[in-house]
C-alpha positions as CSV (number, residue, x, y, z in Angstrom):
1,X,21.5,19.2,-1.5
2,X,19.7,17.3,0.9
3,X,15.8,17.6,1.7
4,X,15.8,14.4,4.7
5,X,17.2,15.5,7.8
6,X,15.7,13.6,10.4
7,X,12.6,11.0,10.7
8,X,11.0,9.4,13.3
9,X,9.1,6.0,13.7
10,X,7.3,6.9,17.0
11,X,3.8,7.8,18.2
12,X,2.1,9.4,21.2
13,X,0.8,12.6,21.8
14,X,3.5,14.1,20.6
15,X,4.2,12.6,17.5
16,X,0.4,12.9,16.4
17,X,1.1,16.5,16.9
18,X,3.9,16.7,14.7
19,X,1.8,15.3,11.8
20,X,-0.5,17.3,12.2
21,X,1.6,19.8,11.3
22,X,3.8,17.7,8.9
23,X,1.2,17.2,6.9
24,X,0.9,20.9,5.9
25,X,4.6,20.4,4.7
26,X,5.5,19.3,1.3
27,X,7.0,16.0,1.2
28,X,9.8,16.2,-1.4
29,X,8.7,14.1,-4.7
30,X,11.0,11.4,-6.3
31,X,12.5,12.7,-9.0
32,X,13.4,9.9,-11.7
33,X,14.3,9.2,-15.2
34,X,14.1,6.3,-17.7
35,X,16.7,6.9,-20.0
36,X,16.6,5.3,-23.5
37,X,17.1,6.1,-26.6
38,X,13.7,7.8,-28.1
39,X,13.4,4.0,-30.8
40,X,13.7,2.0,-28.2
41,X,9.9,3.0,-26.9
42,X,7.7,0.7,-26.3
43,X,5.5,1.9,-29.1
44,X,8.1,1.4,-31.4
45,X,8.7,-2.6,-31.2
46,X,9.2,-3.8,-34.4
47,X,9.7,-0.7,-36.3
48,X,12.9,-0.9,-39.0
49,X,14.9,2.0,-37.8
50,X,18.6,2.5,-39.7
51,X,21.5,2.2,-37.8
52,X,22.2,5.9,-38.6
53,X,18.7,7.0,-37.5
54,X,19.4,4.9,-34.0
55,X,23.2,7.2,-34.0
56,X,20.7,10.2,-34.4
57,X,18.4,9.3,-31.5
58,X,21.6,8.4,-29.3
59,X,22.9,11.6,-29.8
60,X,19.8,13.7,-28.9
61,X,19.3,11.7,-25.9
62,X,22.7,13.1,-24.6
63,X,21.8,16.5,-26.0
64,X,18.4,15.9,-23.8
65,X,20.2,15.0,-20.6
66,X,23.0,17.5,-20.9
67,X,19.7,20.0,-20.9
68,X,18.1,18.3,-17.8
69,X,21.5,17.9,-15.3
70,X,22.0,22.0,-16.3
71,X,18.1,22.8,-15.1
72,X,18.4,20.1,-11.9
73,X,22.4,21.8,-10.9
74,X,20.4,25.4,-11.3
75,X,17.9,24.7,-8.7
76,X,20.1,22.3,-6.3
77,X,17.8,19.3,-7.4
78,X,18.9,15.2,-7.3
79,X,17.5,13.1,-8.7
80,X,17.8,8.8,-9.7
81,X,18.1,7.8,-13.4
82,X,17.3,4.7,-14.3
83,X,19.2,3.5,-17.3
84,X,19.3,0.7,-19.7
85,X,23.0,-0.8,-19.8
86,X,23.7,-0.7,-23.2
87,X,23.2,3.1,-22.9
88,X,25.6,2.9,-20.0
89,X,28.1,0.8,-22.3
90,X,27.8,3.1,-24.8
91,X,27.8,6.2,-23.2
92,X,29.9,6.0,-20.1
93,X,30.9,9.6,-20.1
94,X,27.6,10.9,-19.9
95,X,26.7,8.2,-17.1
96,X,29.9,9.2,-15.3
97,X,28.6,13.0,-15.5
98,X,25.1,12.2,-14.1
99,X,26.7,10.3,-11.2
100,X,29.6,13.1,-10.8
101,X,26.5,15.7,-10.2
102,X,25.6,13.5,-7.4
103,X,22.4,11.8,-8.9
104,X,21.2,8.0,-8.2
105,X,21.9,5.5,-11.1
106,X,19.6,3.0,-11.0
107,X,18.9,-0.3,-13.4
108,X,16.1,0.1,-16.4
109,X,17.5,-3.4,-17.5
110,X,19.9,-4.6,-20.2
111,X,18.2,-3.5,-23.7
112,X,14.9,-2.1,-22.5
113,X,13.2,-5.1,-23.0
114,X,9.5,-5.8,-21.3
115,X,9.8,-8.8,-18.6
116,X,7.0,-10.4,-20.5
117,X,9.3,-11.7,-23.2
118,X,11.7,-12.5,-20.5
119,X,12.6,-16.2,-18.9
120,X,13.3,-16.1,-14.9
121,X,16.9,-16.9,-15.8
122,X,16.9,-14.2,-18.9
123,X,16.1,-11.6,-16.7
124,X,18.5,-12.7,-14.2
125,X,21.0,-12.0,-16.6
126,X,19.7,-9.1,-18.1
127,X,19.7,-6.9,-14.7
128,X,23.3,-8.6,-13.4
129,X,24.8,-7.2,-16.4
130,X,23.1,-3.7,-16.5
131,X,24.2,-3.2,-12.6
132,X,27.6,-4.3,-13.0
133,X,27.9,-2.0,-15.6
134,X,26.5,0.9,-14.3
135,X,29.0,-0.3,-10.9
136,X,32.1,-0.4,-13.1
137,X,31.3,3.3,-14.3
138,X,30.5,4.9,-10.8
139,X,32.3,2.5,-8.2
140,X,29.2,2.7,-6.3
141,X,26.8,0.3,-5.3
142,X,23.3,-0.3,-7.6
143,X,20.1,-1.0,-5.9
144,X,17.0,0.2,-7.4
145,X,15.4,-1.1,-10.7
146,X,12.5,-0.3,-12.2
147,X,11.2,-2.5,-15.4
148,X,10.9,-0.9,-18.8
149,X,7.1,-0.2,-19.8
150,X,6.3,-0.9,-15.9
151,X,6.5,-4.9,-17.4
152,X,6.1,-5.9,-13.3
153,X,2.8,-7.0,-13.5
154,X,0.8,-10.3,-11.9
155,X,2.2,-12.7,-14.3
156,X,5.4,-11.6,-14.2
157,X,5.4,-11.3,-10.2
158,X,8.4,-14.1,-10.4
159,X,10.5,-11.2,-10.8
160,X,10.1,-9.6,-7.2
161,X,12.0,-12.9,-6.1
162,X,14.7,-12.5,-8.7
163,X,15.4,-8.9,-7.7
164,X,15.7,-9.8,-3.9
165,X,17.9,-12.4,-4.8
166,X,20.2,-10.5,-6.7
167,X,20.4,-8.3,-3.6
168,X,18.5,-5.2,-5.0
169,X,16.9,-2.6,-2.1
170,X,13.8,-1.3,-3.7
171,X,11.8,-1.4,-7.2
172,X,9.7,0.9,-9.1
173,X,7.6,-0.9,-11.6
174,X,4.3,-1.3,-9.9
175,X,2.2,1.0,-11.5
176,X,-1.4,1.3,-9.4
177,X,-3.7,1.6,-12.5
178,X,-5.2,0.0,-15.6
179,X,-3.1,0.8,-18.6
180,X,-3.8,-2.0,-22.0
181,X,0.4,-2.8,-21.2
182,X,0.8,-2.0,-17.7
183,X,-0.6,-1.7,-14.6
184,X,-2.1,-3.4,-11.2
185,X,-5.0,-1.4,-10.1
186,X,-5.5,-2.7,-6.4
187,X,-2.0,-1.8,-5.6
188,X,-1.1,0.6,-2.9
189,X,-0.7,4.0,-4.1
190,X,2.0,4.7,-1.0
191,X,5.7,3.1,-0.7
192,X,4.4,-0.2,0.6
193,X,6.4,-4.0,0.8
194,X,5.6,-6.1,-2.0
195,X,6.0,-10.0,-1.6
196,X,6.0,-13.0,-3.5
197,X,6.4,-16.3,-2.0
198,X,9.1,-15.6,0.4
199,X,10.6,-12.3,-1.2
200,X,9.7,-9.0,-0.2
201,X,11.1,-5.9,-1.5
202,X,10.6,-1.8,-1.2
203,X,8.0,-0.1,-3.8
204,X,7.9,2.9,-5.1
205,X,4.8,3.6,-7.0
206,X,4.2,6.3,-9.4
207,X,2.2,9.0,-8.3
208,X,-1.7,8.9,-8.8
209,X,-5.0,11.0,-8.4
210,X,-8.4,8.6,-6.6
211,X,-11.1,9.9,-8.8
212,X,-14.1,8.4,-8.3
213,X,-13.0,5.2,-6.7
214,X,-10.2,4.6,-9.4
215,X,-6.6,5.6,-9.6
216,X,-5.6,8.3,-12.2
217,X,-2.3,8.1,-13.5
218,X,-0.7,11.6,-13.0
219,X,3.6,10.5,-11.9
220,X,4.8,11.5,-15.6
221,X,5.2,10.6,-19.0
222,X,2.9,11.5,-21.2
223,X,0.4,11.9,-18.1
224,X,2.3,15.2,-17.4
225,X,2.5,16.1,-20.5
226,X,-1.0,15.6,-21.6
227,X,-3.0,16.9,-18.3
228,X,-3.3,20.4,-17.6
229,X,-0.5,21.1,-14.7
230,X,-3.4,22.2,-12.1
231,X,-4.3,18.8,-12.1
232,X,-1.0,17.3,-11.3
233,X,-0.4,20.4,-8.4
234,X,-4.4,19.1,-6.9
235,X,-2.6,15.6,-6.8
236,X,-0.1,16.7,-5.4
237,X,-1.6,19.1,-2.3
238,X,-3.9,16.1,-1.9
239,X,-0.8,13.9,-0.7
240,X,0.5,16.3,1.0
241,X,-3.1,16.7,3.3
242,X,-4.0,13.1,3.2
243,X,-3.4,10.1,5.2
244,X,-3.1,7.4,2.4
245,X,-0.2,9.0,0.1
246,X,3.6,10.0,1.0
247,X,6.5,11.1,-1.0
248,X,5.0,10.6,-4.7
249,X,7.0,9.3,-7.5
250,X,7.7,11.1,-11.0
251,X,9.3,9.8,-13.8
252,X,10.3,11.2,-17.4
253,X,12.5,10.6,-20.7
254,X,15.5,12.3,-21.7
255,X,13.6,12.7,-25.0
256,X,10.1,14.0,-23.5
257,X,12.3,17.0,-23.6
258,X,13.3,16.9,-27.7
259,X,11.0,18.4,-29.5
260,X,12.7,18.9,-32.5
261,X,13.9,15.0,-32.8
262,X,12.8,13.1,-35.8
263,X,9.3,11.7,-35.1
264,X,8.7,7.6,-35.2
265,X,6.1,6.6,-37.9
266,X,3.8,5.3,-35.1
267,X,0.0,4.8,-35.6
268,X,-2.4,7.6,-34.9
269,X,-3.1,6.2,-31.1
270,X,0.9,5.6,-30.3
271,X,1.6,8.9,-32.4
272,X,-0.9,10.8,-29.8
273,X,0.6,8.7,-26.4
274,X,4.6,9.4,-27.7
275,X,4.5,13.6,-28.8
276,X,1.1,15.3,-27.2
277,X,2.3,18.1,-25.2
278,X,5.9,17.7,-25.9
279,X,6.9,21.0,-28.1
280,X,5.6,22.6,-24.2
281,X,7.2,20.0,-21.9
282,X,10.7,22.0,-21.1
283,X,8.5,25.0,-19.7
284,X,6.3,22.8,-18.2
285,X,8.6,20.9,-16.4
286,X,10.8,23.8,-15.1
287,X,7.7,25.1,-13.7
288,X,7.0,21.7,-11.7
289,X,10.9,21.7,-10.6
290,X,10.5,26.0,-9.2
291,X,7.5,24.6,-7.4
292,X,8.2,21.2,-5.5
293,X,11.0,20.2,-2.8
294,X,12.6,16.4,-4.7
295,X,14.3,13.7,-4.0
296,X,16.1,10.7,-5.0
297,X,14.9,7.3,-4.9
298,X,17.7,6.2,-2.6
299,X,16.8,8.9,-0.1
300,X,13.8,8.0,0.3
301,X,14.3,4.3,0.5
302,X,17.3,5.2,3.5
303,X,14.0,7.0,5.6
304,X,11.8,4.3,5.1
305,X,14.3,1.8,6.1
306,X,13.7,2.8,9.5
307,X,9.8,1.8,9.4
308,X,9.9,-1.3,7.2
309,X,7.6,-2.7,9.8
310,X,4.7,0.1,9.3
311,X,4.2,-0.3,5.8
312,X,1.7,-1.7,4.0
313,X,2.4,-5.6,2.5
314,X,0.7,-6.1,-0.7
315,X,1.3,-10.4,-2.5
316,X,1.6,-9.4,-5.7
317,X,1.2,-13.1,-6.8
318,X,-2.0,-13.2,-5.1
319,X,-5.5,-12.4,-7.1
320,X,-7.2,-8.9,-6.2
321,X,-7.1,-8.5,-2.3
322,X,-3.5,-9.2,-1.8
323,X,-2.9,-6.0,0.7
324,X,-2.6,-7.5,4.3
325,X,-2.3,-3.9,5.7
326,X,-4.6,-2.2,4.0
327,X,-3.5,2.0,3.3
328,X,-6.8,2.9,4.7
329,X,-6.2,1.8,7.7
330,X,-2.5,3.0,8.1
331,X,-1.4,5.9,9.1
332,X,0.7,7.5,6.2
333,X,2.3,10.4,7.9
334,X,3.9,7.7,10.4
335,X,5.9,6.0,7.4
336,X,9.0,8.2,8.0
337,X,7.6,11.4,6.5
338,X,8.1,13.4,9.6
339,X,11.0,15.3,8.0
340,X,12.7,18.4,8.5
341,X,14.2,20.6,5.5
342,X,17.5,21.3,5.3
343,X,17.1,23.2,2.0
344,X,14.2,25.0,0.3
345,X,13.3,23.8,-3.0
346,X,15.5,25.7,-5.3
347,X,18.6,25.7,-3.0
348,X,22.2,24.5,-3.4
């Protein structure tokens, strides 16, 4: 299934007209997932978990997928998964099945590990090996990353550079909020260019709500699962009739979608962040999927590359301030978003 059928870069009477009326269109969503095993969380660092208790988790993360690819092939949905490589090495059947169904595989790094604890050369390695591997399974080329725990922050900025160099096309790590682990609340909330020093690169940032002058996380996780699902749909028409947001991103968990797996002995906030709303999150979610056009990360990142030169360019290095086209003053709907459907939202 396809949702991008054409784009166009141009303006004039004419194209102002068309997003006029493109902006009462839905723009399909980037469908993602970061897929981990359920201890590999970032609330559960340094937890002791027995081997046979990691075999357990392993196993329900496939059980967890398996249910996902069955709900996205009933509804003619694609979508990218970002996965660690040791789950690819591990699991290369189930990687092969996700790219045979025609999804995106994208890198989530090596073993999950934040880029905080991570040496410019570490990290090198650690995404070289998770790509190749992920390569070697599909025979198709890897070029979108996003960081485990959204670890691209300020001081870790270094790593834009590193992921241009190793010839990757776009990230997803940016989040545009303040989280205590995460997080760079000036951001743009649109697909923008994000540079450092000489390197530039394609975000994708999660999907957010402007409340009150500050951005509200609403793009997944436990997000999704925590706020009522009016709130997220409000987000969502929002973009759709506004100026300053395209194409939002979502992202979830194979194991978002277990609740019957063991739980982590995590303290009481962790406990609340990792399994509120989860025994619901199946329903939930197949009621987001019945009601939004999706795409993959790739897709998106093909339309944009026609407009490179209208987005936004935010220096991530820099202190607050960084954006040197600021989204308030572009126009949104001119970013490649002038699309026509080939497929309704549920279509094959």
């Amino acid at each position: 299934m396809g949702f991008l059928l054409s784009t166009t870069c141009e303006d004039g009477p004419s194209a102002r007209s068309q997003r006029a009326a493109v902006r009462s269109t839905p723009v399909p969503c980037v469908l993602s997932f970061d897929v981990e095993e359920h201890d590999r969380i970032e609330a559960a660092v340094g937890l002791e978990i027995s081997p046979a208790m990691k075999r357990c988790y392993r196993g329900r993360m496939g059980w967890s997928i398996r249910w996902l690819l069955s709900e996205l092939e009933k509804r003619g949905v694609r979508a990218t998964f970002f996965i660690i490589g040791e789950v690819a090495q591990r699991v290369p059947n189930l990687v092969r099945r996700i790219h045979r169904a025609g999804h995106e595989l994208a890198s989530h790094g090596w073993d999950h590990r934040r880029i905080l604890s991570q040496s410019r050369e570490v990290f090198l390695e650690d995404v070289r090996r998770s790509r190749d591997v992920l390569e070697q399974i599909s025979g198709e080329a890897v070029v979108g990353y996003r960081a485990p725990t959204f670890s691209i922050v300020r001081s870790t900025a270094w790593a834009i550079g590193a992921l241009a160099e190793l010839g990757m096309e776009y990230d997803s790590s940016v989040q545009p909020i303040w989280h205590d682990r995460y997080g760079v609340p000036d951001a743009p909330r649109q697909p923008y260019i994000v540079r450092v020093g000489g390197s530039q690169l394609l975000e994708l940032p999660m999907a957010t709500a402007r409340v009150c002058g500050v951005n509200l996380p609403v793009g997944g996780g436990g997000y999704f699962r925590l706020l009522p699902l009016w709130i997220t749909e409000r987000a969502l028409a929002w973009s759709r009739s506004s100026d300053q947001t395209t194409a939002p991103t979502f992202y979830f968990h194979p194991w978002e979608f277990d609740a019957d797996q063991p739980r982590l002995p995590l303290g009481r906030l962790n406990r609340f962040r990792t399994y509120v709303g989860i025994k619901g999150n199946r329903e939930r979610f197949k009621a987001f999927l019945d009601h939004y056009p999706f795409q993959r990360a790739i897709d998106l990142k093909k339309a944009l590359s026609h407009c490179l030169s209208r987005l936004p360019i935010f220096d991530l290095a820099e202190s607050a301030g960084g954006l040197y086209a600021r989204p308030d003053r572009v126009d949104a709907t001119n970013l490649c978003v002038q699309t026509t459907y080939l497929h309704s939202p549920t279509s094959g």
